[in-house]
SEZALUM-338024 format. One record per residue: x, y, z of N, C-alpha, C in turn; chain; residue in three letters. Coordinates in steps of 0.02 Angstrom, whole numbers. Layout:
% residues N
SITE nX nY nZ caX caY caZ cX cY cZ chain res
SITE X Y Z X Y Z X Y Z A ALA
...
% end
This chain:
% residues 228
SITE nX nY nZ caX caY caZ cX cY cZ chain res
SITE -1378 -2709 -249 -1450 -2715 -258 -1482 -2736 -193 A UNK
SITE -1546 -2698 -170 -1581 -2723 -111 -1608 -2778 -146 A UNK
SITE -1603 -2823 -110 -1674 -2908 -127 -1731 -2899 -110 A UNK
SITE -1736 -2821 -51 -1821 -2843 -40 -1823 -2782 -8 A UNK
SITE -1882 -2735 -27 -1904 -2673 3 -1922 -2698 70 A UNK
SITE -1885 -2638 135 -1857 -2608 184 -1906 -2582 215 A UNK
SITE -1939 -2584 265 -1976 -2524 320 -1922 -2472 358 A UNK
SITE -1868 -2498 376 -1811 -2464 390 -1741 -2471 368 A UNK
SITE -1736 -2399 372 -1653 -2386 322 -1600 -2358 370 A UNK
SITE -1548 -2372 342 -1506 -2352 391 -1487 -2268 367 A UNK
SITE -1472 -2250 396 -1450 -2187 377 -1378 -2170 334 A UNK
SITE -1330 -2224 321 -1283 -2221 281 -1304 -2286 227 A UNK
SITE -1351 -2290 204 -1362 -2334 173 -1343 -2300 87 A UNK
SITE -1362 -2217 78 -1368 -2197 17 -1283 -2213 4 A UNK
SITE -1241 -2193 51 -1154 -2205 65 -1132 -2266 49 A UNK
SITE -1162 -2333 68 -1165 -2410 61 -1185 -2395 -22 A UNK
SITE -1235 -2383 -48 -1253 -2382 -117 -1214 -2358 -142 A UNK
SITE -1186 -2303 -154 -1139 -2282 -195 -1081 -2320 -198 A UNK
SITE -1064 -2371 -152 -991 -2421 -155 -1044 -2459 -198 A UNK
SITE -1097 -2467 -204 -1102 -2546 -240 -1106 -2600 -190 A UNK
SITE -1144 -2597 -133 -1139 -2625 -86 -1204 -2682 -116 A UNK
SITE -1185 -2749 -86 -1265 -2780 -119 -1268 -2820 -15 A UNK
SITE -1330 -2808 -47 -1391 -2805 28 -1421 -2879 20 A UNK
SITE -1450 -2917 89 -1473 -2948 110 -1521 -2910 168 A UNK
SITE -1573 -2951 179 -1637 -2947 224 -1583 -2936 280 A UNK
SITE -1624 -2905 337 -1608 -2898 401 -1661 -2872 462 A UNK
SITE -1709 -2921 474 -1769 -2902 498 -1808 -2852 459 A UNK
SITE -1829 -2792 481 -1878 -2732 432 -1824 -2697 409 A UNK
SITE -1769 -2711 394 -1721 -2677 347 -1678 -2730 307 A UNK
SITE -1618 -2679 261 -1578 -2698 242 -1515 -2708 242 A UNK
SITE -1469 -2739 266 -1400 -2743 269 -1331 -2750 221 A UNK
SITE -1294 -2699 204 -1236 -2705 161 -1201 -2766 193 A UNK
SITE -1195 -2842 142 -1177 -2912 165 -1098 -2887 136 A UNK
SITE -1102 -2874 82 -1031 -2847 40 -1036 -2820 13 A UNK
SITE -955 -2786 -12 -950 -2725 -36 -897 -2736 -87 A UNK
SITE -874 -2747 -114 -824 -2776 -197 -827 -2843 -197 A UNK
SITE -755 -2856 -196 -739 -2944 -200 -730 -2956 -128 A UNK
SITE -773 -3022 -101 -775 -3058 -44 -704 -3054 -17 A UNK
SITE -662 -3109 -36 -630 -3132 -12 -551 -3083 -10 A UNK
SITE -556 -3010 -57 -520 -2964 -10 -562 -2925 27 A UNK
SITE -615 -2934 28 -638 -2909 97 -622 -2919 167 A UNK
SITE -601 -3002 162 -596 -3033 218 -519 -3004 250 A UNK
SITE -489 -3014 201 -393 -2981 188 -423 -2913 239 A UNK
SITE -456 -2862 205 -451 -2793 217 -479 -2786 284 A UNK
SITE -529 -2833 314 -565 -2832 378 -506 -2846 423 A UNK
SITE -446 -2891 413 -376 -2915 466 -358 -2837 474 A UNK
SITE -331 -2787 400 -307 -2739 410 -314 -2670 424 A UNK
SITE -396 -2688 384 -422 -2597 421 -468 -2594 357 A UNK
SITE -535 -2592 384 -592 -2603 364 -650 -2579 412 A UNK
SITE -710 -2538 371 -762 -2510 419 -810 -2549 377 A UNK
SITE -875 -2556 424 -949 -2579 386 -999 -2546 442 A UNK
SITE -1057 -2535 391 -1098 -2499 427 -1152 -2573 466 A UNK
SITE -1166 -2562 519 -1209 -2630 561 -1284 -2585 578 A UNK
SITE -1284 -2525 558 -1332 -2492 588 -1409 -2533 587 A UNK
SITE -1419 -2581 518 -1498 -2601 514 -1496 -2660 562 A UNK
SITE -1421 -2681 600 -1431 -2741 670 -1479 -2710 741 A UNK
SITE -1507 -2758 756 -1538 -2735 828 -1504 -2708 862 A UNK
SITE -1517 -2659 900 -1477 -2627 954 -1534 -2583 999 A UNK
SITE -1524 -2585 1068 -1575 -2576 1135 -1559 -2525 1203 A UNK
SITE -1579 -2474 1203 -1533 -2469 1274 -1606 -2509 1338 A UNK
SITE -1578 -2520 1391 -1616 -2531 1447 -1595 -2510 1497 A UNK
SITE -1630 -2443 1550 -1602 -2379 1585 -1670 -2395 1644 A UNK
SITE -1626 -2377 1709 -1681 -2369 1762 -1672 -2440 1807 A UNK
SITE -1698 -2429 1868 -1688 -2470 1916 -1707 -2532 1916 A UNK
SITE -1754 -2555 1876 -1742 -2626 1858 -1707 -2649 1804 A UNK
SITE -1652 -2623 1760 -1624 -2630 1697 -1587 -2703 1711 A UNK
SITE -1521 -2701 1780 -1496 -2736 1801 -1559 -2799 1815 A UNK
SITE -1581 -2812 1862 -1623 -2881 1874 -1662 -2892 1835 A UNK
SITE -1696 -2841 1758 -1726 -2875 1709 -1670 -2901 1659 A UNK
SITE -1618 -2887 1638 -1587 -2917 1607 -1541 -2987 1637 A UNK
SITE -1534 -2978 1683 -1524 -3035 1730 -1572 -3097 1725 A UNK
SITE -1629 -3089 1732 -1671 -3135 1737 -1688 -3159 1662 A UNK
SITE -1663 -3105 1620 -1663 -3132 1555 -1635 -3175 1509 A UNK
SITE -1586 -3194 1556 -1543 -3210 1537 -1468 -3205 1505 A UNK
SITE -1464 -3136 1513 -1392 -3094 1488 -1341 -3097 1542 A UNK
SITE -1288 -3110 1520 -1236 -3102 1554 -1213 -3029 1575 A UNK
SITE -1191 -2997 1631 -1202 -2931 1625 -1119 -2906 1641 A UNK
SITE -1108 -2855 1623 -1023 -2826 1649 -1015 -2818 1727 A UNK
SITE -973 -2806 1766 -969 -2802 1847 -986 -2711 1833 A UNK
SITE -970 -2693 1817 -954 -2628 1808 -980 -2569 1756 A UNK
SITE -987 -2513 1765 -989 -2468 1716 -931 -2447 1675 A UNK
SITE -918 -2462 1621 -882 -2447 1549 -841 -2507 1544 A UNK
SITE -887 -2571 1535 -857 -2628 1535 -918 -2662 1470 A UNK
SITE -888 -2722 1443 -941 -2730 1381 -933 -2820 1409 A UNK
SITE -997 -2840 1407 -986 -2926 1404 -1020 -2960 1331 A UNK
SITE -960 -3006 1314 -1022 -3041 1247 -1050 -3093 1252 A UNK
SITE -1101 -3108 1230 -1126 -3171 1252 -1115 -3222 1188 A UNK
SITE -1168 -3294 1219 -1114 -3341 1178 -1162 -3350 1093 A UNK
SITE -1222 -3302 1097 -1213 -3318 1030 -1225 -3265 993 A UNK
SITE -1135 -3207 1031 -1110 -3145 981 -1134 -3092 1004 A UNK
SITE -1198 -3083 1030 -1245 -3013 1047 -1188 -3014 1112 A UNK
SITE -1201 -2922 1111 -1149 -2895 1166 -1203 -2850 1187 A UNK
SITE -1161 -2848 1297 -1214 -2790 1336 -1156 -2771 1359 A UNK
SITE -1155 -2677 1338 -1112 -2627 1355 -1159 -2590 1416 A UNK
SITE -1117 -2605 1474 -1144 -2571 1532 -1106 -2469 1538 A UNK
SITE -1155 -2455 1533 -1153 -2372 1525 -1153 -2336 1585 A UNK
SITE -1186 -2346 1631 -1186 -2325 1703 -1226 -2379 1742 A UNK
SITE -1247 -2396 1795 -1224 -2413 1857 -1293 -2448 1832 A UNK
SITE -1367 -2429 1801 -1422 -2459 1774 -1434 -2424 1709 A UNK
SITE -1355 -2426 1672 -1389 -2406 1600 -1374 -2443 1533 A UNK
SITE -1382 -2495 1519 -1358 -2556 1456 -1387 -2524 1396 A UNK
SITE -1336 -2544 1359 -1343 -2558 1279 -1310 -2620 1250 A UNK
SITE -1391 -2644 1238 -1377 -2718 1211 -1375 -2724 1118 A UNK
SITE -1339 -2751 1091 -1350 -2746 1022 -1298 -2813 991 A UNK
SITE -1332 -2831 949 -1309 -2871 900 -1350 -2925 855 A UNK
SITE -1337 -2960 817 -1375 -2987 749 -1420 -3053 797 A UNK
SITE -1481 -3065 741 -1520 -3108 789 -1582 -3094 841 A UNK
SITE -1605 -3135 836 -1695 -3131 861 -1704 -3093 958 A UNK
SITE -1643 -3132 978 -1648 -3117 1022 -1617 -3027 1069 A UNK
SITE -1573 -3001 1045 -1594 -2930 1052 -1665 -2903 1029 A UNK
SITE -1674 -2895 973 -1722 -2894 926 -1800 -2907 974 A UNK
SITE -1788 -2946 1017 -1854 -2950 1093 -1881 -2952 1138 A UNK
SITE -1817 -2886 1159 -1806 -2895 1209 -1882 -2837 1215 A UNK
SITE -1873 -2820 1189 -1957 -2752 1186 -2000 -2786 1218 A UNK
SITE -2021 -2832 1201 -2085 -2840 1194 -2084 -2909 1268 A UNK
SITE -2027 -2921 1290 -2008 -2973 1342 -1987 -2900 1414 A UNK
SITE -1976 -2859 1401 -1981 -2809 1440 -2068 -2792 1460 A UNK
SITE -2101 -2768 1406 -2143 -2767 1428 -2187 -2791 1457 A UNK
SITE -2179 -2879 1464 -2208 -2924 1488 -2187 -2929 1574 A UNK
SITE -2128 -2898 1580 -2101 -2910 1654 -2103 -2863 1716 A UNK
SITE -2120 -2894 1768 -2153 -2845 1800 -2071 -2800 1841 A UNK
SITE -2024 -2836 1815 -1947 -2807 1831 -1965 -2714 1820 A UNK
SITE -1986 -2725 1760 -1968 -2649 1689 -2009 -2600 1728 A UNK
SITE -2069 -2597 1772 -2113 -2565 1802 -2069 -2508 1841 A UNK
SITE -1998 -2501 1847 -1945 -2452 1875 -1884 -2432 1827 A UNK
SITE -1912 -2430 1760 -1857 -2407 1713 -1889 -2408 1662 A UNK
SITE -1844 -2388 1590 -1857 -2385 1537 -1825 -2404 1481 A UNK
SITE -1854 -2403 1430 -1821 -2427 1349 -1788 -2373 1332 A UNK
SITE -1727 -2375 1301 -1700 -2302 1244 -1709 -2365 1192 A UNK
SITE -1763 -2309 1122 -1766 -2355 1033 -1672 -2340 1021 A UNK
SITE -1604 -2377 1027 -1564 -2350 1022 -1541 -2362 954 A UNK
SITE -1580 -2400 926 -1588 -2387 848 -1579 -2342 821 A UNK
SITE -1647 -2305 850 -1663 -2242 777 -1632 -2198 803 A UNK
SITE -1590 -2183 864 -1542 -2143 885 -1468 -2150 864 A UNK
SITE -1462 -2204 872 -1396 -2200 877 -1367 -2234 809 A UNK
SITE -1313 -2230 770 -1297 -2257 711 -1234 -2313 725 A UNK
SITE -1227 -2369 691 -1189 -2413 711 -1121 -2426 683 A UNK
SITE -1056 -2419 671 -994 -2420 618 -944 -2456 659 A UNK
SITE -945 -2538 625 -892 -2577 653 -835 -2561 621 A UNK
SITE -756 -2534 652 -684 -2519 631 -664 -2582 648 A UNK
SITE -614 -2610 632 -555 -2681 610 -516 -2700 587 A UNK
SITE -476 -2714 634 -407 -2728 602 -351 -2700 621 A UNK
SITE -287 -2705 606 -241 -2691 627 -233 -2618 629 A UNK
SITE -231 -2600 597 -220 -2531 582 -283 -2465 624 A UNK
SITE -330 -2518 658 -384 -2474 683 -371 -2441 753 A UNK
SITE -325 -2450 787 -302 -2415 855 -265 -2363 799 A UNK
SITE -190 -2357 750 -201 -2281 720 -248 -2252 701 A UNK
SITE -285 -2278 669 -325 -2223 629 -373 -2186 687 A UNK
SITE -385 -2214 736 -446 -2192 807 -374 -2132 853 A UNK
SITE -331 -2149 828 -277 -2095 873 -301 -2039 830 A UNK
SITE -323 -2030 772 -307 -1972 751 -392 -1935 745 A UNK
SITE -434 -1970 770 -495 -1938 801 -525 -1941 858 A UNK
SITE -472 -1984 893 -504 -1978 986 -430 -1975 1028 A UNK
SITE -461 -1946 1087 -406 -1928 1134 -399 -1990 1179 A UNK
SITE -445 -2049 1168 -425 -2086 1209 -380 -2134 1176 A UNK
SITE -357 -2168 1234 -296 -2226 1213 -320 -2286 1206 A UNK
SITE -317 -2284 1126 -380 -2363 1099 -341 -2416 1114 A UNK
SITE -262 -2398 1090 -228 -2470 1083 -242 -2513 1125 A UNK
SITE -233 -2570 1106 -254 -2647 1129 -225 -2662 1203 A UNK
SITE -153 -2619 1191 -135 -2636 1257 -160 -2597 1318 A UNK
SITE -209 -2553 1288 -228 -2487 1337 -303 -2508 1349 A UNK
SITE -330 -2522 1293 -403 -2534 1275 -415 -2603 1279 A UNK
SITE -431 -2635 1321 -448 -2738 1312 -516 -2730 1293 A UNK
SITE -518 -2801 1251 -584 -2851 1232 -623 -2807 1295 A UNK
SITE -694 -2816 1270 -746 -2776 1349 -723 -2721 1351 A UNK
SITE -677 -2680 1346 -701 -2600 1379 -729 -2560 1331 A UNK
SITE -757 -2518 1360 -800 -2466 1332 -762 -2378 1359 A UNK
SITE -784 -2361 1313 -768 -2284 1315 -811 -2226 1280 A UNK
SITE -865 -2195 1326 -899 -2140 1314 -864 -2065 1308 A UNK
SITE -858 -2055 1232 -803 -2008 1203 -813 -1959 1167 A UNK
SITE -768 -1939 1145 -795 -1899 1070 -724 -1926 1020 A UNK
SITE -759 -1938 955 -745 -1979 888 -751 -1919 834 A UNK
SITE -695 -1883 814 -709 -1827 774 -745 -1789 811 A UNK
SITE -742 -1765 859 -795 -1710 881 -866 -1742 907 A UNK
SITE -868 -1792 880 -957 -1823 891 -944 -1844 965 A UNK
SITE -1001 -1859 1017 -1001 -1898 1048 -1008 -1964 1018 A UNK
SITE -1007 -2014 1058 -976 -2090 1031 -967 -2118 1094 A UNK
SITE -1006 -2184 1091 -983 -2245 1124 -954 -2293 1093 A UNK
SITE -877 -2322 1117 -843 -2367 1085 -833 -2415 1120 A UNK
SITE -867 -2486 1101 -852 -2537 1127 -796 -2588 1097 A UNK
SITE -748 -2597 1133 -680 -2647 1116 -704 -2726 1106 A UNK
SITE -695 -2756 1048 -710 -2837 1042 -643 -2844 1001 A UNK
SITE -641 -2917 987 -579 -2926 934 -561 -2987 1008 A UNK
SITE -501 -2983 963 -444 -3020 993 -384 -3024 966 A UNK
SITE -321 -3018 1004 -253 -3023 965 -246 -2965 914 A UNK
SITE -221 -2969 861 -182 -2922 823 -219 -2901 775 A UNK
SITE -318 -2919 772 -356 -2889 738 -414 -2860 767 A UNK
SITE -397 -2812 815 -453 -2788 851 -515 -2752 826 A UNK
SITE -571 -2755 854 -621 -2725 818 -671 -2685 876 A UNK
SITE -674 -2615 819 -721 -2580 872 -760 -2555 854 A UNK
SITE -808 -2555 913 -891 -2557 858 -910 -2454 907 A UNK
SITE -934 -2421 860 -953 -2363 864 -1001 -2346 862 A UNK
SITE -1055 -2326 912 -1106 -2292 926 -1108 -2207 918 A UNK
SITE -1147 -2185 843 -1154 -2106 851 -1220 -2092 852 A UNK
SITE -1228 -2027 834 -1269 -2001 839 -1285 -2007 743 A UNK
SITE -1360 -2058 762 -1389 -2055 686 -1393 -2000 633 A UNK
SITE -1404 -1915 656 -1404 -1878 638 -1341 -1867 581 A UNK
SITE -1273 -1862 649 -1227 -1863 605 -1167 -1923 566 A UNK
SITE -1212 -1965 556 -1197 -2041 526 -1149 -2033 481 A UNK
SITE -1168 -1988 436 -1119 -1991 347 -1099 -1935 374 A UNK
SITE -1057 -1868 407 -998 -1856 415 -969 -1903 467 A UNK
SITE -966 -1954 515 -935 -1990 553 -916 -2051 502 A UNK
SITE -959 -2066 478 -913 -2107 387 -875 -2073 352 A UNK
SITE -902 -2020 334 -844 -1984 289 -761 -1977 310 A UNK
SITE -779 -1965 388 -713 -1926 433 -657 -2028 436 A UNK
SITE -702 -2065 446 -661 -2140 446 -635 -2155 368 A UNK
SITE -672 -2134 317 -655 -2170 262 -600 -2106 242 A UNK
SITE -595 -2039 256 -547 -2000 241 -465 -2023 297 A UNK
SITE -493 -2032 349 -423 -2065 403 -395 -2136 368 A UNK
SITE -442 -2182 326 -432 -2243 319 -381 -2250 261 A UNK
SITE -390 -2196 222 -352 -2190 148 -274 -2185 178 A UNK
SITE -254 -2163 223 -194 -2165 225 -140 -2252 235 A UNK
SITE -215 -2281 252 -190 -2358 270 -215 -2411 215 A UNK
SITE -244 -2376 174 -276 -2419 100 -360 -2471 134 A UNK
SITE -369 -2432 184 -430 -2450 215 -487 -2420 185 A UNK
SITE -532 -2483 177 -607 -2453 144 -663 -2478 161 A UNK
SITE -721 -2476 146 -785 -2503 188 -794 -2568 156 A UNK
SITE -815 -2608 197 -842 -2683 190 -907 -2707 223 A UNK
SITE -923 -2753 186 -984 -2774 218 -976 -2825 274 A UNK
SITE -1041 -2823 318 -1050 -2869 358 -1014 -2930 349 A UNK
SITE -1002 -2971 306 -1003 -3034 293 -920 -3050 340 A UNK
SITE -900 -3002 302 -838 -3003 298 -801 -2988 393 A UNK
SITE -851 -2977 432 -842 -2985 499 -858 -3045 505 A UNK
SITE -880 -3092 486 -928 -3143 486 -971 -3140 536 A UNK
SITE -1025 -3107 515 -1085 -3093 538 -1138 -3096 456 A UNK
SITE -1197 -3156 476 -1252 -3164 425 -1298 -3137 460 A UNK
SITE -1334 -3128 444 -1402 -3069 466 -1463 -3145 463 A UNK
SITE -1484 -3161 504 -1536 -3229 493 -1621 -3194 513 A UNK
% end
């Protein structure tokens, strides 16, 4: 059940409904918090578990002041292009090229960076991507999530190939896809950037790879992430 009519939906949200997903607020949308029983959720998130994050903030910032406005903003930034840094309370900036970030995660502060851009006279040599309404969001987790990514990307996810922070601009089933590496230790987690368009076949194609590992979709919570 949604608790409270939405200005924005995610685009796998009708997919979230059909599990029976029950929703909490999440700024002008709604967020799948969980999806069956909690506490094997939490079990299934160690072993191989997807949730959709799409109604979380997420930003790109592109162009020659991207670097010294986010700097001055206070973000911690990567040395490098296809490197991801997180900051300390959870929001992550995936550096894309040399002045091209994508910042995203739960909380006020992605969420303003808009409107703190436009206040700075940094932004006057670059631009915003809405990487929202573009791009769709699907956190993978858990043990089992370096197989199941072997059998739709050519790159080499494993942990020992792939560390915490890196990023990889790919293709995920055919889609293009940015995949940023977080986790730690023997439950890694990777968060997937597609193309909003094709949202529910890039769900479909994970929850059909996932069945072979008894992997199924979960809600937010169960990353422990609350939507405030």
């Amino acid at each position: 059940m949604i608790v409270t009519p939405a200005l924005w939906r995610s685009p796998l949200q009708r997919a979230t409904d059909r599990l029976g997903a029950r929703y909490v607020p999440a700024g002008d949308a709604a967020i799948a918090v969980a999806i069956g029983d909690e506490v094997a959720a939490v079990a299934r998130a160690q072993a191989l578990g997807y949730a959709d994050l799409s109604p979380l903030p997420r930003i790109g910032v592109k162009g020659a002041g991207a670097t010294a406005f986010l700097g001055a903003d206070g973000w911690r930034l990567p040395e490098a292009p296809n490197l991801a840094e997180m900051q300390h309370d959870g929001a992550t900036v995936a550096r894309l090229g040399t002045e091209d970030y994508l910042v995203y995660g739960a909380g006020g502060r992605v969420a303003g960076i808009a409107a703190r851009w436009h206040a700075s006279v940094l932004a006057r040599r670059g631009w915003l991507v809405p990487r929202r309404d573009g791009l769709a969001w699907i956190a993978l987790t858990g043990g089992h999530a370096p197989t199941l990514l072997s059998k739709l990307c050519a790159v080499d996810l494993r942990p020992a190939h792939f560390a915490p922070g890196a990023v990889a601009q790919t293709l995920v089933a055919k889609l293009s896809a940015v995949i940023v590496r977080g986790g730690v230790g023997a439950d890694p987690r990777y968060d997937l950037f597609a193309d909003s368009a094709s949202a529910v076949y890039l769900w479909d194609c994970l929850a059909d790879a996932a069945t072979e590992f008894g992997g199924r979709a979960i809600g937010c919570r169960a990353l422990g992430i609350e939507p405030g």
